[in-house]
C-alpha positions in Angstrom: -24.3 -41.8 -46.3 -28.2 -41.4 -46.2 -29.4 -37.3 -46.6 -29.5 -35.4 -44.2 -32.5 -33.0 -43.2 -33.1 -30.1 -41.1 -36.7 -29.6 -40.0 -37.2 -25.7 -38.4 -40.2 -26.1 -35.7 -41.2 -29.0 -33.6 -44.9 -28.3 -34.4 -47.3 -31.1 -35.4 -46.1 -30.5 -39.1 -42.4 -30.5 -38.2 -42.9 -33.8 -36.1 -44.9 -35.9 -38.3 -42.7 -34.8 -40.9 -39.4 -35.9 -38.9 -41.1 -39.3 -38.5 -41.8 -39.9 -41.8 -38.3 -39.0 -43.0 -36.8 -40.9 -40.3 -38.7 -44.3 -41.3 -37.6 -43.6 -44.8 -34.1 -43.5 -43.4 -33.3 -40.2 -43.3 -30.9 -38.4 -40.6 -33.1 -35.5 -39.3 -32.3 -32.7 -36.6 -35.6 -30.6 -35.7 -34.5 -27.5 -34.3 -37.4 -25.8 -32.1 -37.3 -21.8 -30.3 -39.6 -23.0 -27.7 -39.0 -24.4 -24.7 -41.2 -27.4 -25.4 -42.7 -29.0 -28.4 -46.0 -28.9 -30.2 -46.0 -25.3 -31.6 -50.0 -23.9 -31.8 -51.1 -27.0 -30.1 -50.6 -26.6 -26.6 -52.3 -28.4 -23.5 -52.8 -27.8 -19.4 -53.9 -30.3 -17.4 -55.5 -32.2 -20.4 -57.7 -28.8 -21.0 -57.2 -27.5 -25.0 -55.5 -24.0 -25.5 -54.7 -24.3 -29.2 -56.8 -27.0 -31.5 -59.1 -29.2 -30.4 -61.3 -31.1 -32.5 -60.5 -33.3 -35.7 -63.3 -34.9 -37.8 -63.1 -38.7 -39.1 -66.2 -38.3 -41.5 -63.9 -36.3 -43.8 -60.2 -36.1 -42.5 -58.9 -39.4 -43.0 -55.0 -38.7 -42.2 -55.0 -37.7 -38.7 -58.1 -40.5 -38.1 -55.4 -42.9 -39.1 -52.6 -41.5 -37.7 -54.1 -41.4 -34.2 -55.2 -45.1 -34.7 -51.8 -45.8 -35.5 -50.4 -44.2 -32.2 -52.5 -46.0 -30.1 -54.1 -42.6 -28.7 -57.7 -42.3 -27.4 -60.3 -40.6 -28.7 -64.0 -39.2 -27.2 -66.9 -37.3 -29.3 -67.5 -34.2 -28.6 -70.3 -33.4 -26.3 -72.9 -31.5 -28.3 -76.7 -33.1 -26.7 -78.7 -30.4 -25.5 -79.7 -27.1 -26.0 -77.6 -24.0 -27.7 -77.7 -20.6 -25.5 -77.5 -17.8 -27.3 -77.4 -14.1 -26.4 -78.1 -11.7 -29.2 -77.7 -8.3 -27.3 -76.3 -8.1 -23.3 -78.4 -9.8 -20.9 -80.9 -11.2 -23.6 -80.5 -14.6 -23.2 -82.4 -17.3 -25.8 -82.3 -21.4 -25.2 -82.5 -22.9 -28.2 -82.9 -26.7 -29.3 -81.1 -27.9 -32.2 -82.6 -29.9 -35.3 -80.4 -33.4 -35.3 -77.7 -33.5 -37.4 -76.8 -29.5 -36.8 -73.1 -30.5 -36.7 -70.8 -32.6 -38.1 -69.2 -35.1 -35.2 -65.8 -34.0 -33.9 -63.7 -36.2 -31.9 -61.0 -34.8 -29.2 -58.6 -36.6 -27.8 -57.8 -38.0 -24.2 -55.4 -35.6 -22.4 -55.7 -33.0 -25.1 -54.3 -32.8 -28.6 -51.1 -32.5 -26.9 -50.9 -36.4 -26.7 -50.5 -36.4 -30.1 -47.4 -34.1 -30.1 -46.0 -36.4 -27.3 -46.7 -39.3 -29.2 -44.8 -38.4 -32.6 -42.1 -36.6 -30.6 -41.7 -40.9 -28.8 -41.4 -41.9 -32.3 -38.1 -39.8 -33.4 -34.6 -41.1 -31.5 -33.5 -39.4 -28.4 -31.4 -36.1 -29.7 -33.7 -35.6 -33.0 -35.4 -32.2 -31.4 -32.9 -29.5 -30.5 -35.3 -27.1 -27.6 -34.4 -23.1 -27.3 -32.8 -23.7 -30.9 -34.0 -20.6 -33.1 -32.7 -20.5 -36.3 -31.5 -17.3 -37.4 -29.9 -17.5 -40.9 -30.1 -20.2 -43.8 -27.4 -20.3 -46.3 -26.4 -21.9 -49.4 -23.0 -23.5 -49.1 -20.9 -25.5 -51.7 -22.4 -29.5 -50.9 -25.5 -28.4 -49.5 -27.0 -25.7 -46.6 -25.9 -24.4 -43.7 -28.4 -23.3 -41.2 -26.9 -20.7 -37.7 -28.4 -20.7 -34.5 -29.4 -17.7 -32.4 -27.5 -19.4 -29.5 -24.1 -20.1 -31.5 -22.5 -22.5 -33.9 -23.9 -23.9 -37.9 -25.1 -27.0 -38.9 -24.6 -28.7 -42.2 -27.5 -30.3 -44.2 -28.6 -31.4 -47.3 -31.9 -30.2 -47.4 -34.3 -27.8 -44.9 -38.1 -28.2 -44.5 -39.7 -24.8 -43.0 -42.5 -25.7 -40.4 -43.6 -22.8 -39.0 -46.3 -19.9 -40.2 -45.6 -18.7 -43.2 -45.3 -15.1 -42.4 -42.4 -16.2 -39.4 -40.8 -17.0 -42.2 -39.4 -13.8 -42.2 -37.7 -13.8 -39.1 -35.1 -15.9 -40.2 -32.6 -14.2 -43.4 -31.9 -16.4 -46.2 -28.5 -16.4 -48.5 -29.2 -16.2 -51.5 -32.1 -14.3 -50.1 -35.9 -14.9 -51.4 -36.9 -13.0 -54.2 -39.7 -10.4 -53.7 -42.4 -12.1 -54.8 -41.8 -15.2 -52.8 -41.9 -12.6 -49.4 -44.8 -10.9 -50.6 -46.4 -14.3 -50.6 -45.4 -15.4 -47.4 -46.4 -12.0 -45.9 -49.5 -12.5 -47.4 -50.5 -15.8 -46.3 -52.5 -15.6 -42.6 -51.6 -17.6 -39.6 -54.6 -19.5 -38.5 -55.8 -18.5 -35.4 -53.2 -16.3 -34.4 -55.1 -13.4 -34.0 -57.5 -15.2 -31.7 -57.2 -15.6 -27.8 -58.9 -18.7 -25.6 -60.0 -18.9 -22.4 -60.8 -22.6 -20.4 -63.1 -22.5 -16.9 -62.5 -25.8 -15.3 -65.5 -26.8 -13.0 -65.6 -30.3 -10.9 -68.5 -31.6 -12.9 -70.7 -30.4 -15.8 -73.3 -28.3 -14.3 -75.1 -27.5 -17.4 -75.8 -30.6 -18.7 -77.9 -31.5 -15.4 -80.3 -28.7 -16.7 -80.7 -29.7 -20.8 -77.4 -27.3 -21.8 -75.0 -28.9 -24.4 -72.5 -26.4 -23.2 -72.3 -24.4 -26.3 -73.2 -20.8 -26.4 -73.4 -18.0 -29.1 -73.2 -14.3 -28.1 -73.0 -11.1 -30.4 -73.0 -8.8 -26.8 -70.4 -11.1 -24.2 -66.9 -10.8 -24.4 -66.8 -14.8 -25.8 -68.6 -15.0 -29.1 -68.1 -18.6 -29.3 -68.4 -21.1 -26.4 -68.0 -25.3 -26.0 -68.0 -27.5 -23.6 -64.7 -28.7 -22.6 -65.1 -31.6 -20.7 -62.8 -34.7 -19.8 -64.4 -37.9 -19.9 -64.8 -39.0 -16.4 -62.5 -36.4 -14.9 -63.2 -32.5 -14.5 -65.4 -30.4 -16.4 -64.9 -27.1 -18.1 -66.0 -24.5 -20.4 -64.0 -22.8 -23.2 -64.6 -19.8 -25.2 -63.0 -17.8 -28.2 -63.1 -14.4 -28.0 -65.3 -11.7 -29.6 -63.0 -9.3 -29.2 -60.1 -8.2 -31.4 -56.2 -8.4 -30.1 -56.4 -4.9 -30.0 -59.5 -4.6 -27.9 -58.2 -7.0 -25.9 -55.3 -5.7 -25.1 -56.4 -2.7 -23.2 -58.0 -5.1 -20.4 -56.1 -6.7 -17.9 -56.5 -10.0 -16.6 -58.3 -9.4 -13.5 -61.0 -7.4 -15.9 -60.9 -9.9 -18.3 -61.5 -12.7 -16.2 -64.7 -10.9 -14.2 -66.6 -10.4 -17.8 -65.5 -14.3 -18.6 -67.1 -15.2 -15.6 -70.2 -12.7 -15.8 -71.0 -13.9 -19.3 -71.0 -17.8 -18.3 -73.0 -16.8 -15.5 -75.3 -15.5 -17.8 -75.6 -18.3 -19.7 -75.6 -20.9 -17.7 -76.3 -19.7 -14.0 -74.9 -19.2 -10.8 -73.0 -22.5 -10.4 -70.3 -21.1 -13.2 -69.6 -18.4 -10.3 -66.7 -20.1 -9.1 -64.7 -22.1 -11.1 -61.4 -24.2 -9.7 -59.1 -22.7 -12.5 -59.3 -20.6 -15.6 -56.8 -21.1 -18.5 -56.0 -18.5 -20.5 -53.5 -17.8 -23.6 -53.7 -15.0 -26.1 -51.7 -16.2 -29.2 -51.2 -13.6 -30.8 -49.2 -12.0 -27.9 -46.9 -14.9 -29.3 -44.2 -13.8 -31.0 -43.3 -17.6 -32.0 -46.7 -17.9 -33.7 -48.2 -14.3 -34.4 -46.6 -11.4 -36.5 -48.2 -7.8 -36.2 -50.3 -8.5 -39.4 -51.8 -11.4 -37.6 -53.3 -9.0 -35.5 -55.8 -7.7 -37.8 -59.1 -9.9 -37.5 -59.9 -12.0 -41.0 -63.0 -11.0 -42.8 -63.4 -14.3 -44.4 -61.8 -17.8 -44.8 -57.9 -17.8 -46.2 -57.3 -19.1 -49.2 -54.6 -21.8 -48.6 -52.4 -23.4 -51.1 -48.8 -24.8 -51.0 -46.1 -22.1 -51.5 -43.3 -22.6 -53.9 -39.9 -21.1 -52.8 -37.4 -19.5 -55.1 -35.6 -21.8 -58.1 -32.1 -20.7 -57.3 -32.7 -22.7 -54.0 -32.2 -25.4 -56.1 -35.6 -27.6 -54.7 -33.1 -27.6 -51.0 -35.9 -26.0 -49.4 -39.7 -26.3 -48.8 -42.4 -24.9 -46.9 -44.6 -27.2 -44.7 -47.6 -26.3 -42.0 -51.5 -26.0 -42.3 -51.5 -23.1 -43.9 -49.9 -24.6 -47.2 -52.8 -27.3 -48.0 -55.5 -26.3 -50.2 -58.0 -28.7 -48.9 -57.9 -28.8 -45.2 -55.8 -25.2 -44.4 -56.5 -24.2 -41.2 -56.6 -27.4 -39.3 -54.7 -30.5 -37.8 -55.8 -32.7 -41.2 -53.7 -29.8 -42.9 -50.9 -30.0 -40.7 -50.5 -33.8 -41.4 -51.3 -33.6 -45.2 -48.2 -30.7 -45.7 -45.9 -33.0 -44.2 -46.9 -35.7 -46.3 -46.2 -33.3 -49.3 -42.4 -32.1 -48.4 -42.0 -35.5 -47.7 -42.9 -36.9 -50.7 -41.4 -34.4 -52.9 -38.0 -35.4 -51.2 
């Protein structure tokens, strides 16, 4: 009887991972507490609310992977001029030497494609929707995993793909030693502290008058800005947020949206007055990706590295997700590479 394995998240990590085991012959369940998969990476209309980007220059995994999925892939638009506002109102145009970035690629109808695509790859009944799991157990042959909804599942081994820190939403039996908490609770979730907001336009305005669609602002509400852009469809403009989640939260959306709107008008003029839609999702609002530590902005860059759970576990249990590679922590590459790990430790 070939091993089975419990996956907890239907993330990237948790997909990839599922696929991998499953061509190895594996039995997998991946059990998922949203309503649909894909985890941080999440997509409306084709428009990116999570990640965006990937780099083939250095991240060779998810190049390969999305060759190997047959998905398509555009550059990044980056020809023109920056904008840049360094106090209110003050608003610089800057040209950029060549070669100021490194090329990115996105991926046609968002990087949620890529979820759908691995999700295709896994038999019908592998991913278990509205499935938290509340409680892991050791049991005589194996583990034993319960569901906030009812009922416990059998398995012989269970890979973790979620945030570390959301780790501790779920209570263990033998339960993790101190040290092992401290380090999940210590380990950031990427870019769960961090809101994004999408205006979709029917074409792309700026680039009529030499604008690359990126902006840079130490004054607007959006620090950071991109253009967004389908190929040969609709056009739109995306922005992080300067602001904390705290800050943030004492706005409403109707305020909210009139300072996103007064700040692109700013930057690029009166034609981003009126835009069709505007996309917004504040992750860490989240409670299936952002814990109340995740609200505090990060100073600096994490330090990522693979997290060893507890001995007495008896190597039944492992830790997968961006956050635990040391190279590429923090984006999709990571995501792919973790699942590689578990994988091959098994």
């Amino acid at each position: 009887m070939n091993p089975s394995i419990a996956i907890i998240g239907a993330g990237v990590s948790g997909l990839y991972a599922a696929s991998l085991l499953i061509e190895k012959g594996y039995n997998v369940t991946v059990f998922e507490s949203r309503d649909r998969i894909g985890g941080r990476v999440l997509s409306h209309d084709g428009f990116d609310l999570g990640p965006t980007w990937y780099w083939p220059e250095t991240e060779t995994t998810i190049t390969q992977l999305i060759d190997q999925l047959g998905l398509q892939a555009f550059s990044q638009y980056t020809a023109g001029d920056l904008m840049l506002e360094r106090q209110f109102g003050v608003i610089e145009r800057h040209t950029l030497p060549p070669g100021h970035t490194i090329p990115s690629m996105r991926l046609v109808g968002g990087m949620a494609s890529l979820s759908t695509a691995l999700a295709a790859t896994l038999p019908a009944g592998t991913i278990q929707l509205e499935s938290a799991v509340t409680s892991i157990q050791q049991i005589e042959d194996g583990i034993s995993i319960e569901l906030e909804t009812g009922g416990s599942h059998a398995f012989s081994h269970v890979i973790l793909a979620i945030p570390p820190r959301l780790v501790s939403h779920i209570s263990f039996q033998p339960e993790l030693s101190e040290t092992t908490k401290a380090k999940l609770a210590n380990t950031p979730t990427w870019m769960a502290g961090q809101a994004k907001v999408l205006a979709v336009y029917d074409r792309p305005f700026w680039r009529d008058n030499g604008l690359s669609g990126q902006g840079m602002s130490w004054a607007g509400l959006l620090q950071e800005i991109h253009d967004a852009s389908q190929p040969d469809g609709l056009a739109a403009l995306f922005g992080f947020f300067r602001l904390s989640a705290a800050e943030r939260s004492v706005l409403d959306w109707d305020e909210l949206n009139r300072l996103v709107i007064d700040q692109l008008v700013r930057l690029y003029g009166e034609e981003a007055r009126h835009p069709r839609d505007i996309y917004y999702v504040d992750w860490s609002s989240d409670r299936q990706t952002a814990t109340v530590q995740d609200r505090e902005p990060l100073t600096e860059f994490p330090v990522y590295q693979p997290i060893t759970l507890d001995s007495v576990w008896g190597g039944r249990l492992s830790l997968a997700g961006t956050e635990t590679d040391p190279l590429f922590g923090g984006h999709l590459e990571g995501v792919l590479r973790s699942a590689e790990r578990v994988v091959e430790q098994l």
